[in-house]
Structures are given as structure tokens and as C-alpha cells.
Backbone and ligand atoms as CSV (ligand in chain L), in Angstrom:
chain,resi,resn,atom,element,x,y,z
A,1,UNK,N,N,21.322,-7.956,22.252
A,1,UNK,CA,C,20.545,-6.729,22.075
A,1,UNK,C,C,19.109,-7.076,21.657
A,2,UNK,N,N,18.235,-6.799,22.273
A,2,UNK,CA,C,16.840,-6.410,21.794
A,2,UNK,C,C,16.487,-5.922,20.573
A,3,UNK,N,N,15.651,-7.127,20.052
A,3,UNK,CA,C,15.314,-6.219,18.925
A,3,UNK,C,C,13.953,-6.164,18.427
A,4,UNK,N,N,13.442,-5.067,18.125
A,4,UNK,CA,C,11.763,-4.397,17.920
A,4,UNK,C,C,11.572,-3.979,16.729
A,5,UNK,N,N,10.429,-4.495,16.013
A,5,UNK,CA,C,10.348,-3.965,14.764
A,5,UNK,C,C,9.110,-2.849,14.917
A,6,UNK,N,N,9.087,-1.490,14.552
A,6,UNK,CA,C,7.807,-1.059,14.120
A,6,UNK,C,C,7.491,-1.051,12.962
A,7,UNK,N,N,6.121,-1.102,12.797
A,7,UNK,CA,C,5.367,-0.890,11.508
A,7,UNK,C,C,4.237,0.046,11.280
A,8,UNK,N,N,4.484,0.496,10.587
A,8,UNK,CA,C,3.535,1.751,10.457
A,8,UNK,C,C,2.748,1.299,9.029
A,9,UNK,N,N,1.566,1.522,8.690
A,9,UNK,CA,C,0.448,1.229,7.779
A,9,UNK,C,C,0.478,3.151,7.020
A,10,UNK,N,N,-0.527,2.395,6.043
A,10,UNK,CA,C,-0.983,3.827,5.095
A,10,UNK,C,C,-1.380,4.724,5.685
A,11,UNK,N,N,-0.990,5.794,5.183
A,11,UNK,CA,C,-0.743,7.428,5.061
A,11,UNK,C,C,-0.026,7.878,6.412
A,12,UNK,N,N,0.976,7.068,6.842
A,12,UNK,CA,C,1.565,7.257,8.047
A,12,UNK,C,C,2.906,7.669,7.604
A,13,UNK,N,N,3.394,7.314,6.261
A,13,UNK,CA,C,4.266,8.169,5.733
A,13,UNK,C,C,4.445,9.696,5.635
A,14,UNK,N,N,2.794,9.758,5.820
A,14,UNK,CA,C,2.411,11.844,5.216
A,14,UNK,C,C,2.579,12.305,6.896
A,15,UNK,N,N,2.870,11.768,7.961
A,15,UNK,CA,C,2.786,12.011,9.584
A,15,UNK,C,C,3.819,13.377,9.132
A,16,UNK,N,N,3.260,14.354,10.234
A,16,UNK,CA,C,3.925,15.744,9.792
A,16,UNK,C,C,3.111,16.913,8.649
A,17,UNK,N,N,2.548,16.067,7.834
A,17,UNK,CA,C,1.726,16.959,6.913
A,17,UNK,C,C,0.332,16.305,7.034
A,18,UNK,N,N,0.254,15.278,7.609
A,18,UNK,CA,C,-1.673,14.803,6.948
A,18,UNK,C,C,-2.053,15.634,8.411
A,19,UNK,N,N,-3.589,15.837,8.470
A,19,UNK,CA,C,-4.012,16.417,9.315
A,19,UNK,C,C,-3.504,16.656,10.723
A,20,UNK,N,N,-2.175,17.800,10.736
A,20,UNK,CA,C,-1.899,17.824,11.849
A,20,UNK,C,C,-2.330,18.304,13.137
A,21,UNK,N,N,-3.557,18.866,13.165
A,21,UNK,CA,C,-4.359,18.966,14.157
A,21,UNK,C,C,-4.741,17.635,15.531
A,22,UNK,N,N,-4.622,16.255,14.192
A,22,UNK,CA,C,-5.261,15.097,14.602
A,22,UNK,C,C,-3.698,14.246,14.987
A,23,UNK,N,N,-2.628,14.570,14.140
A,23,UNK,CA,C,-1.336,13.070,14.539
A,23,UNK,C,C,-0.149,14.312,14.468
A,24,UNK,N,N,-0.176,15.864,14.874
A,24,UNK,CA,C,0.610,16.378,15.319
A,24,UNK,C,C,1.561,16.794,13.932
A,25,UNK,N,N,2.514,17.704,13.992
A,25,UNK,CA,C,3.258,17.960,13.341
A,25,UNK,C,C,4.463,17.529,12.783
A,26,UNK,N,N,5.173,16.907,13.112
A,26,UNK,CA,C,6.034,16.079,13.006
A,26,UNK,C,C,6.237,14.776,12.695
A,27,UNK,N,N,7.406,14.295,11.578
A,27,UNK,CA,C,7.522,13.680,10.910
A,27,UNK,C,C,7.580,12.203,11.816
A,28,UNK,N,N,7.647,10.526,11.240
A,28,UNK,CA,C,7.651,9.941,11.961
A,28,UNK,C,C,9.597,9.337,12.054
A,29,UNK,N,N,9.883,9.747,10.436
A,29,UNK,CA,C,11.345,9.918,10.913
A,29,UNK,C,C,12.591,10.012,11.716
A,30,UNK,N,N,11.628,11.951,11.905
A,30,UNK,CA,C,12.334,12.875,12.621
A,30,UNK,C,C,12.238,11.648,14.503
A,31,UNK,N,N,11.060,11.556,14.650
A,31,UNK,CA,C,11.088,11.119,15.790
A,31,UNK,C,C,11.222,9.650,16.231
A,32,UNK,N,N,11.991,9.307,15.150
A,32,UNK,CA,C,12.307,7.983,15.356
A,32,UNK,C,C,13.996,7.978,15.919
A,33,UNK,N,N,14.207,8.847,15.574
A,33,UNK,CA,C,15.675,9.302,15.378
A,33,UNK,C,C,15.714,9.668,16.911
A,34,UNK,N,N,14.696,9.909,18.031
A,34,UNK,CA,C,14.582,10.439,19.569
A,34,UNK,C,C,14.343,9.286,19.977
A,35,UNK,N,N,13.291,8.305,19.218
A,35,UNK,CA,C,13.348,7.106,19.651
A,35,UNK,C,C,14.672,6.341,20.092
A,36,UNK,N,N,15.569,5.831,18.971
A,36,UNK,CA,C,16.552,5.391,19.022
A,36,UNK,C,C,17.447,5.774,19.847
A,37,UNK,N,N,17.677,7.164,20.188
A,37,UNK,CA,C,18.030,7.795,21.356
A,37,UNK,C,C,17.973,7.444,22.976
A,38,UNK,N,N,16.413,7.597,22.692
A,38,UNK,CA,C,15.932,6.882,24.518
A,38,UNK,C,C,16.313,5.487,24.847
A,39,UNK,N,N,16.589,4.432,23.453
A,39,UNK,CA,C,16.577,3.252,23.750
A,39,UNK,C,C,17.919,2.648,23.515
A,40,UNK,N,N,18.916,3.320,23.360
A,40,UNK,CA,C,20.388,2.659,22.911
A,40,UNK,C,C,20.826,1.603,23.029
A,41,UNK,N,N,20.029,0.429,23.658
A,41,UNK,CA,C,20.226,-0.949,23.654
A,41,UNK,C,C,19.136,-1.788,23.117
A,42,UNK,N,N,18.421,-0.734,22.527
A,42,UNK,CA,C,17.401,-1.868,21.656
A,42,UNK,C,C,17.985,-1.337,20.163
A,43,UNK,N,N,17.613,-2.615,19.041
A,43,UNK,CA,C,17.376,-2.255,18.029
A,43,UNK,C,C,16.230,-2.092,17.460
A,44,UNK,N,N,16.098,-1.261,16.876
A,44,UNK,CA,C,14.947,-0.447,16.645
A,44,UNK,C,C,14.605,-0.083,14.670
A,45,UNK,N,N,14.168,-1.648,14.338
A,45,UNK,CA,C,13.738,-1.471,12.836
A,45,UNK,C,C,12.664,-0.898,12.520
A,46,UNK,N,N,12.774,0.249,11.522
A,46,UNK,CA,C,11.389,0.267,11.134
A,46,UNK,C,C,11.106,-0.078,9.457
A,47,UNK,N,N,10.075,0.484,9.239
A,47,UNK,CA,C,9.174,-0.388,8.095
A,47,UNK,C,C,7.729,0.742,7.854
A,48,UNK,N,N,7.591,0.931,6.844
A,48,UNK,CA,C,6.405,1.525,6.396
A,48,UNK,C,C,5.626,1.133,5.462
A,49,UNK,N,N,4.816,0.864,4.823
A,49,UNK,CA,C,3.869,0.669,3.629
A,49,UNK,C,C,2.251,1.161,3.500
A,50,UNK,N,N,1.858,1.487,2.076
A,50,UNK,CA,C,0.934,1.716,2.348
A,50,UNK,C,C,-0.032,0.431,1.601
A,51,UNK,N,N,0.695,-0.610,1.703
A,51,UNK,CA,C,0.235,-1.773,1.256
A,51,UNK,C,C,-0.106,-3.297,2.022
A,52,UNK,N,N,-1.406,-3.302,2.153
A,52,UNK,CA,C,-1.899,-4.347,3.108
A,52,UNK,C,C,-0.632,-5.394,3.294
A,53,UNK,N,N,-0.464,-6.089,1.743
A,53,UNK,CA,C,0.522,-7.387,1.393
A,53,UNK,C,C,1.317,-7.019,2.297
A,54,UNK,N,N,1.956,-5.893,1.920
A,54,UNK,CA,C,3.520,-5.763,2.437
A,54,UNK,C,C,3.654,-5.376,3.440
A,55,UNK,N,N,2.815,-5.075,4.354
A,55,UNK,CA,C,2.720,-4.785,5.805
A,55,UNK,C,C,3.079,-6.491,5.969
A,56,UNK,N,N,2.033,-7.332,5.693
A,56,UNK,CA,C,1.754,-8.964,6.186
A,56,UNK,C,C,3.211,-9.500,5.712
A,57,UNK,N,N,3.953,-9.172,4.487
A,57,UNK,CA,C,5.290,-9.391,4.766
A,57,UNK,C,C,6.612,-9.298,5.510
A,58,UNK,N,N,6.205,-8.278,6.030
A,58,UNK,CA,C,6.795,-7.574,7.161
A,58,UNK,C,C,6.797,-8.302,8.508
A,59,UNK,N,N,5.489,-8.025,8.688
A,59,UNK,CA,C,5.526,-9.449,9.731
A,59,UNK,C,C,5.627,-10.847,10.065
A,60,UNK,N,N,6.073,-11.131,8.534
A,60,UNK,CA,C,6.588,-12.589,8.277
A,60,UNK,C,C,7.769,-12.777,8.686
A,61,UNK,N,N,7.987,-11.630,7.997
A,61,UNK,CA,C,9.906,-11.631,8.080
A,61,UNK,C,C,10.614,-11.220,9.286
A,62,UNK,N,N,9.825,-10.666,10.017
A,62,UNK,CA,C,10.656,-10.342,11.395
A,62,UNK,C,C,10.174,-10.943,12.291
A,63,UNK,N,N,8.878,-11.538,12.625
A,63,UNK,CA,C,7.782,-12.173,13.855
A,63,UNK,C,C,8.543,-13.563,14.192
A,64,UNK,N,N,9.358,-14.065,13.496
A,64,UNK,CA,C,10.082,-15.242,14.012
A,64,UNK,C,C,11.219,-14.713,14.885
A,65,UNK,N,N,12.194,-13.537,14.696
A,65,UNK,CA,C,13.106,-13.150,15.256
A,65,UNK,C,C,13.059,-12.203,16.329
A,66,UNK,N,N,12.296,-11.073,16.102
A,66,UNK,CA,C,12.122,-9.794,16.820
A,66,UNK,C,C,11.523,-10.277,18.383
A,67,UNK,N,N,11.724,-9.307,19.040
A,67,UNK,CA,C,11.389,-9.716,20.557
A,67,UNK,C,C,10.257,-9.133,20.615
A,68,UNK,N,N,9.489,-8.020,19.715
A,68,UNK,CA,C,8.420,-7.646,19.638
A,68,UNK,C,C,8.268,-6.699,18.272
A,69,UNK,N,N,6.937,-6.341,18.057
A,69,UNK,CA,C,6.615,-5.406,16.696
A,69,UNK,C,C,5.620,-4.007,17.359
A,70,UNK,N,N,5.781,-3.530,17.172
A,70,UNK,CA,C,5.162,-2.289,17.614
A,70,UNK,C,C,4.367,-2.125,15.842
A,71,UNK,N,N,2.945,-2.346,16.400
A,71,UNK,CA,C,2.407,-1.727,14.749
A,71,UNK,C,C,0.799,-0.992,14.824
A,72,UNK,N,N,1.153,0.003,13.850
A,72,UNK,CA,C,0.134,1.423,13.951
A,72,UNK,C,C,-0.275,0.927,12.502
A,73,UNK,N,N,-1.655,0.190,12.357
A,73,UNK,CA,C,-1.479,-0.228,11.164
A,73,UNK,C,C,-2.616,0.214,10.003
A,74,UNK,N,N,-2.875,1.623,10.979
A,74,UNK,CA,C,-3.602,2.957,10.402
A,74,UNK,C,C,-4.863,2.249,9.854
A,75,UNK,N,N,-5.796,2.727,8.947
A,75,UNK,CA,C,-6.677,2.045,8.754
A,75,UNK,C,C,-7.399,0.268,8.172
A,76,UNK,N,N,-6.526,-0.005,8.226
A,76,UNK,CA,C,-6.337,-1.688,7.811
A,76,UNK,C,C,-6.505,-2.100,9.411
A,77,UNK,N,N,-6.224,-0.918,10.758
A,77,UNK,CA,C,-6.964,-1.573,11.824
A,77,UNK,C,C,-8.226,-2.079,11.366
A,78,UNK,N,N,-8.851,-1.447,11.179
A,78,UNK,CA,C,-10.407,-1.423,10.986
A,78,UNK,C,C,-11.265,-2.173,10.032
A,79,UNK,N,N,-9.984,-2.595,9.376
A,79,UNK,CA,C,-10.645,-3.730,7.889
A,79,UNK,C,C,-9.983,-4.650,7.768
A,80,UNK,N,N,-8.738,-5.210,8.593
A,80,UNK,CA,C,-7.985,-6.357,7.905
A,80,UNK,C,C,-7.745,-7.794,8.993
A,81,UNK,N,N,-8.822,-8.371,8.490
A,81,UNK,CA,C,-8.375,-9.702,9.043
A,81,UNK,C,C,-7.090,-10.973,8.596
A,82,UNK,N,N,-6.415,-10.058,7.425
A,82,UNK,CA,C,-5.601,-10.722,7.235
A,82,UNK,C,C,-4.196,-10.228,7.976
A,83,UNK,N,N,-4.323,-8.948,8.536
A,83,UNK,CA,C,-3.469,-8.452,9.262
A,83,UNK,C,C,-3.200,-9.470,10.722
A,84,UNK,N,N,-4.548,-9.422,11.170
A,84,UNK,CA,C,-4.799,-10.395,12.252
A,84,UNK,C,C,-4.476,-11.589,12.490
A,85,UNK,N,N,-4.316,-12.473,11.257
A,85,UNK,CA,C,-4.090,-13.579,10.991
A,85,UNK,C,C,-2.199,-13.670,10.933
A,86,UNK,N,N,-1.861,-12.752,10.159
A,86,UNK,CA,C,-0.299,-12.420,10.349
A,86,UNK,C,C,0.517,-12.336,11.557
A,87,UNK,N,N,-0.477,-11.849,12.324
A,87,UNK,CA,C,0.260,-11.577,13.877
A,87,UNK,C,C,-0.019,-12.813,14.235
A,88,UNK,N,N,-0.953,-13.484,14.204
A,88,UNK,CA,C,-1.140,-14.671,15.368
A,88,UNK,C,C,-0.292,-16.023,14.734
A,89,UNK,N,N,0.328,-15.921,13.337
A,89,UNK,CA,C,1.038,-16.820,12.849
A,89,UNK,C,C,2.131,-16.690,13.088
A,90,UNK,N,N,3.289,-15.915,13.503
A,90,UNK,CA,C,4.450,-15.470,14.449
A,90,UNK,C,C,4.198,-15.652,15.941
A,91,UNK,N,N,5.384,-15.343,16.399
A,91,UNK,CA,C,5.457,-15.956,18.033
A,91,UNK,C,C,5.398,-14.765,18.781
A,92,UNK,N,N,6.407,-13.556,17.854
A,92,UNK,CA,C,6.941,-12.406,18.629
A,92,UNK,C,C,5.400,-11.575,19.117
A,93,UNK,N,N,5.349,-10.881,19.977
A,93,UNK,CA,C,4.172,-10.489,21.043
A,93,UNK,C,C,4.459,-8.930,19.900
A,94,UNK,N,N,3.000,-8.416,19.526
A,94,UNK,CA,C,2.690,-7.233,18.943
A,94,UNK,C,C,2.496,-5.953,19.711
A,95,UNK,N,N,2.312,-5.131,19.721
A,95,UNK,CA,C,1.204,-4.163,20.487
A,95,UNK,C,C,0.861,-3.130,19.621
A,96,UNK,N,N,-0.530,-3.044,19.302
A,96,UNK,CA,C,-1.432,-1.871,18.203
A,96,UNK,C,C,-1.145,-0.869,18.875
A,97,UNK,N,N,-0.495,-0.262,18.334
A,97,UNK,CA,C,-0.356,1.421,18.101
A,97,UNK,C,C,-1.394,2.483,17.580
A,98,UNK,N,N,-1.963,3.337,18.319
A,98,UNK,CA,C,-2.332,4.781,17.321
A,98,UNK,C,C,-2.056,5.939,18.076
A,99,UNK,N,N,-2.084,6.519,17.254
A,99,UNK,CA,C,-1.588,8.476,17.733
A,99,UNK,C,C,-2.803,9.088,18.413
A,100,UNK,N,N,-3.762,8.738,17.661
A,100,UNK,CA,C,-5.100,9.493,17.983
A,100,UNK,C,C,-5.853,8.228,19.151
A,101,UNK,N,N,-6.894,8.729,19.716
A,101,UNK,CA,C,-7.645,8.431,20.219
A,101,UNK,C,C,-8.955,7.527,19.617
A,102,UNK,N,N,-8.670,6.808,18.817
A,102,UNK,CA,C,-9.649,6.162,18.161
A,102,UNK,C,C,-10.958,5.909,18.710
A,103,UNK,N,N,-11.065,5.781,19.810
A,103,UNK,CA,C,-12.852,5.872,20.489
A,103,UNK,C,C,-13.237,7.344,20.687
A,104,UNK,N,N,-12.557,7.952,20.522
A,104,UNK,CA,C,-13.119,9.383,20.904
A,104,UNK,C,C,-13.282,10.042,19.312
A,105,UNK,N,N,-13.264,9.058,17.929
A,105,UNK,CA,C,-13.320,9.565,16.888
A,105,UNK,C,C,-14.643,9.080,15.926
A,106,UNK,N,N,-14.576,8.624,14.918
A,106,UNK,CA,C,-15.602,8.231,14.306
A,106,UNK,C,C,-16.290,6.967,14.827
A,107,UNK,N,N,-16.897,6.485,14.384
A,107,UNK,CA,C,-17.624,4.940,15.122
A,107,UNK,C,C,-16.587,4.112,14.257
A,108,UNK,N,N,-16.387,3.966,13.115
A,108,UNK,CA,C,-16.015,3.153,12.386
A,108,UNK,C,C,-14.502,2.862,12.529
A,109,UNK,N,N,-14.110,3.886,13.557
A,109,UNK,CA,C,-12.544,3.656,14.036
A,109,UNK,C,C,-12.658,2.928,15.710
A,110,UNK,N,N,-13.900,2.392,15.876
A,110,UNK,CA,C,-13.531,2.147,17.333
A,110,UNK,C,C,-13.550,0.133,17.121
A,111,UNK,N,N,-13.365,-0.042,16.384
A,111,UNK,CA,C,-13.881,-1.697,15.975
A,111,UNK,C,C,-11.857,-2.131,15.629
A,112,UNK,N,N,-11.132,-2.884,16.208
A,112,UNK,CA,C,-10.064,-3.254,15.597
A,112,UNK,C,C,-10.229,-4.058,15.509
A,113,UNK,N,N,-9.994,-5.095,13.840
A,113,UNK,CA,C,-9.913,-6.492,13.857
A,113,UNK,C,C,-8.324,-7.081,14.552
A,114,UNK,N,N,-7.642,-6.086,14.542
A,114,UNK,CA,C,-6.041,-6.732,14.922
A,114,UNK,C,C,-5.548,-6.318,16.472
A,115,UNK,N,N,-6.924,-6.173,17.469
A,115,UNK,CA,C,-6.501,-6.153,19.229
A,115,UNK,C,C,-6.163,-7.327,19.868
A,116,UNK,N,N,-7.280,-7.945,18.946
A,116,UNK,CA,C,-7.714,-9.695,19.696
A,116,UNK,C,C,-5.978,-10.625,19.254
A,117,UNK,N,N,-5.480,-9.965,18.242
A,117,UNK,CA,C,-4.176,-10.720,18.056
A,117,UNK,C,C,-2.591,-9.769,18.669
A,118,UNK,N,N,-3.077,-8.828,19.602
A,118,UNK,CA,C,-1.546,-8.156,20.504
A,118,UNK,C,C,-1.977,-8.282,21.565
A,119,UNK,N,N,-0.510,-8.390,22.408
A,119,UNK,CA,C,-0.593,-8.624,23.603
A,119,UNK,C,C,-1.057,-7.290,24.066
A,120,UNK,N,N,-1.319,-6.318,23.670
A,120,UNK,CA,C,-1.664,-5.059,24.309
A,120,UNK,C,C,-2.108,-3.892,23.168
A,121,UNK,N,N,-2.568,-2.832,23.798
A,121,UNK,CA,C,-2.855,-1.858,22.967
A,121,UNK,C,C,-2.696,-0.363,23.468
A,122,UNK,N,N,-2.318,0.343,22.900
A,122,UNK,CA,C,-1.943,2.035,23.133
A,122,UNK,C,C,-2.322,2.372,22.463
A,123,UNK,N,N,-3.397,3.271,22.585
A,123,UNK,CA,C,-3.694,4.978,21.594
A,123,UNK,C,C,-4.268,6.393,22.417
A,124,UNK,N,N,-3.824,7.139,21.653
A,124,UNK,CA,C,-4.520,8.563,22.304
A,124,UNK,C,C,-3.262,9.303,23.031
A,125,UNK,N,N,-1.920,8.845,22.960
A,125,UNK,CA,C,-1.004,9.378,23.377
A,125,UNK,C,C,-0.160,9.916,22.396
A,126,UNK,N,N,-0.571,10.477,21.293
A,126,UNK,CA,C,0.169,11.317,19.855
A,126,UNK,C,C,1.576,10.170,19.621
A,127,UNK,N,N,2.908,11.128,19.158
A,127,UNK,CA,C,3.870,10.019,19.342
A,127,UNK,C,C,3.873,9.289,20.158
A,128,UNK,N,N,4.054,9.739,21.321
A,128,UNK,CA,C,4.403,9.452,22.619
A,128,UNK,C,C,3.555,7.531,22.959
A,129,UNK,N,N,3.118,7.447,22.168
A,129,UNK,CA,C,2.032,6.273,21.940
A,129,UNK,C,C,3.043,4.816,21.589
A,130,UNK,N,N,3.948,5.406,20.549
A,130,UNK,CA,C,4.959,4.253,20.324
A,130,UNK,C,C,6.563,3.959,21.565
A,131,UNK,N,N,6.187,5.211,22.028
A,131,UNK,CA,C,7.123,4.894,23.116
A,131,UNK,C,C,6.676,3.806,24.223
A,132,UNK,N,N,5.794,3.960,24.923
A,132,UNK,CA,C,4.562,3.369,26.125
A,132,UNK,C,C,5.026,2.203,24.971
A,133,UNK,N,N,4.859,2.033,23.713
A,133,UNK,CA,C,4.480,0.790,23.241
A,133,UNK,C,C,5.779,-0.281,23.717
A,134,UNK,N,N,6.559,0.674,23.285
A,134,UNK,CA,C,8.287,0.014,23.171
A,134,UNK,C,C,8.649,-0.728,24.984
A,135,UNK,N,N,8.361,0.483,25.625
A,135,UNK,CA,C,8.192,0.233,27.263
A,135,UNK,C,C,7.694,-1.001,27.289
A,136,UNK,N,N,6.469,-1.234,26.819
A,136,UNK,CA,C,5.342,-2.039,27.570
A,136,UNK,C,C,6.487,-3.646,26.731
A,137,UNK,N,N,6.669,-3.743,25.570
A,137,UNK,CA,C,7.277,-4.783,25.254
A,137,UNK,C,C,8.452,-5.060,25.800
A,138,UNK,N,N,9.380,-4.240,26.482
A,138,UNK,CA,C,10.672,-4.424,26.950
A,138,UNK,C,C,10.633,-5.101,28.262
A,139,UNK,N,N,8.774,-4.345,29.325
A,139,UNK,CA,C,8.810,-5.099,30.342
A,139,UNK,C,C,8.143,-6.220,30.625
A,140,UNK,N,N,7.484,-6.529,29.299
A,140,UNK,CA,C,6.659,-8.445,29.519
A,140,UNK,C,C,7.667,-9.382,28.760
A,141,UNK,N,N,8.814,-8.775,28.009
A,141,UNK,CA,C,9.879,-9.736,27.398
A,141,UNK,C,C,10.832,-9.605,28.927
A,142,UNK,N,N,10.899,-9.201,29.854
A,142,UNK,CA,C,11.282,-9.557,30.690
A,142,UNK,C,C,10.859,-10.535,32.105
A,143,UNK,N,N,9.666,-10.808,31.735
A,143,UNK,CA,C,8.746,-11.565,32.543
A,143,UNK,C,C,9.218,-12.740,32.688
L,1,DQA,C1,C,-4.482,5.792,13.380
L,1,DQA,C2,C,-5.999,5.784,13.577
L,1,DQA,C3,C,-6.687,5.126,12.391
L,1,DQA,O1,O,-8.091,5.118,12.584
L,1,DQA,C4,C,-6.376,5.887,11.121
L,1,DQA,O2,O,-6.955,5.239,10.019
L,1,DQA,C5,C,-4.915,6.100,10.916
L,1,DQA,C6,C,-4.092,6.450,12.070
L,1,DQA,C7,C,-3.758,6.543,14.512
L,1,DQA,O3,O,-2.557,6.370,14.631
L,1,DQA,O4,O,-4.387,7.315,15.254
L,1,DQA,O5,O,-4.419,6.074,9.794
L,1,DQA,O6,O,-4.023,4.450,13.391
């Protein structure tokens, strides 16, 4: 069985209540639970923090095993080169996640230090963003 870790970064816990105009109404829970659904032969860990460290632990602990990480790593895109450094010290292939459209938003959200370290990137597709993500890893681990 396949197995995928996501990771979700700070204030991605509040998904459902933080500005739902911008990352939609709904919890990331609730729709993880549809996730797991669509994919019944993957395993499908997740992981949340709103803590740089423990994000970078996260990807310690699974980047040797997992066949990929799906990670939305909310604003620590935009500031963490130690995030960057985490991914490229594991083997397992990443892909940056966001809900929103990050070039179509502030300037200071269009800069990721952590693109240059995933094999790919998705945003601007609300949830629907971690799905494409899950896709896109299921069909280059089949390559
Ligand atoms: C986000 C975009 C980031 O700029 C922001 O800081 C987030 C969420 C997204 O999913 O659209 O927390 O990663």
C-alpha cells in the first residue's frame, strides 16, 4: 500500500473558520475523511502544526518511508529555509500545496523558499488542491 503523508503548517488548523471567503468553509478534517475515501489504497497520514520545528520533524520522520508528502506549509512558505532544507534531506518527492492562489494575492506570498525543494507545485484550486497533489504523486511514483 502507498503511503502519503500530508502536512499542513500554521493556522491551517482554523481551515473552516479563518477567512472563509479566501480557503472556503470547511474543515480540513471533515475533508480528509473524502480524501481517504477517493483513495482506498493509499495510506493517507496526516499531521498539523503550527510550529516551524515540528513541521521539520515531521518530515524527518516520514521522508525516509512515505512514497510522498503533500505539504501546505502556509506561511513558513514564504520564510523558511529550514523547511527547504528538510525536504531536500529525505528522498521521498514533496509537492507544495496551497488553497489560495498565491500570485494572485499579496507580493509577499508569491516568493516560496520551499518550490525549489518539490517535485511539483499546486495552488489556486481551494481543497481540491491536495487532491491534484495526491494524483500528481501517485503518477510520478509510478514512473
Ligand atoms: C496558503 C497560502 C499562504 O500564503 C498562507 O500564509 C497560508 C495558506 C494557502 O493554502 O493558500 O497560510 O498556504
Amino acid at each position: 500500500m502507498k503511503r502519503i503523508q500530508i502536512i499542513n503548517g500554521p493556522n491551517l488548523n482554523l481551515l473552516g473558520r479563518r477567512e472563509p471567503g479566501v480557503y472556503g468553509s470547511r474543515s480540513f478534517e471533515d475533508y480528509l475523511e473524502e480524501l481517504r475515501q477517493r483513495f482506498p489504497d493509499v495510506q493517507l497520514d496526516y499531521y498539523q502544526s503550527n510550529c516551524e520545528g515540528a513541521l521539520i520533524d515531521c518530515i524527518h520522520a516520514c521522508g525516509f518511508e512515505a512514497d510522498g508528502i503533500v505539504l501546505n506549509a502556509g506561511a513558513y512558505t514564504h520564510t523558511s529555509i529550514a523547511l527547504h532544507d528538510a525536504l531536500r534531506a529525505v528522498p521521498a518527492p514533496a509537492v507544495e500545496v496551497h488553497i489560495s492562489n498565491v500570485h494572485t494575492r499579496e507580493e509577499f506570498r508569491h516568493h516560496s523558499y520551499i518550490s525549489a525543494a518539490c517535485r511539483g507545485v499546486i495552488c489556486g484550486f481551494g481543497l481540491d488542491s491536495y487532491r491534484l497533489a495526491i494524483e500528481g504523486i501517485l503518477s510520478f511514483s509510478e514512473e
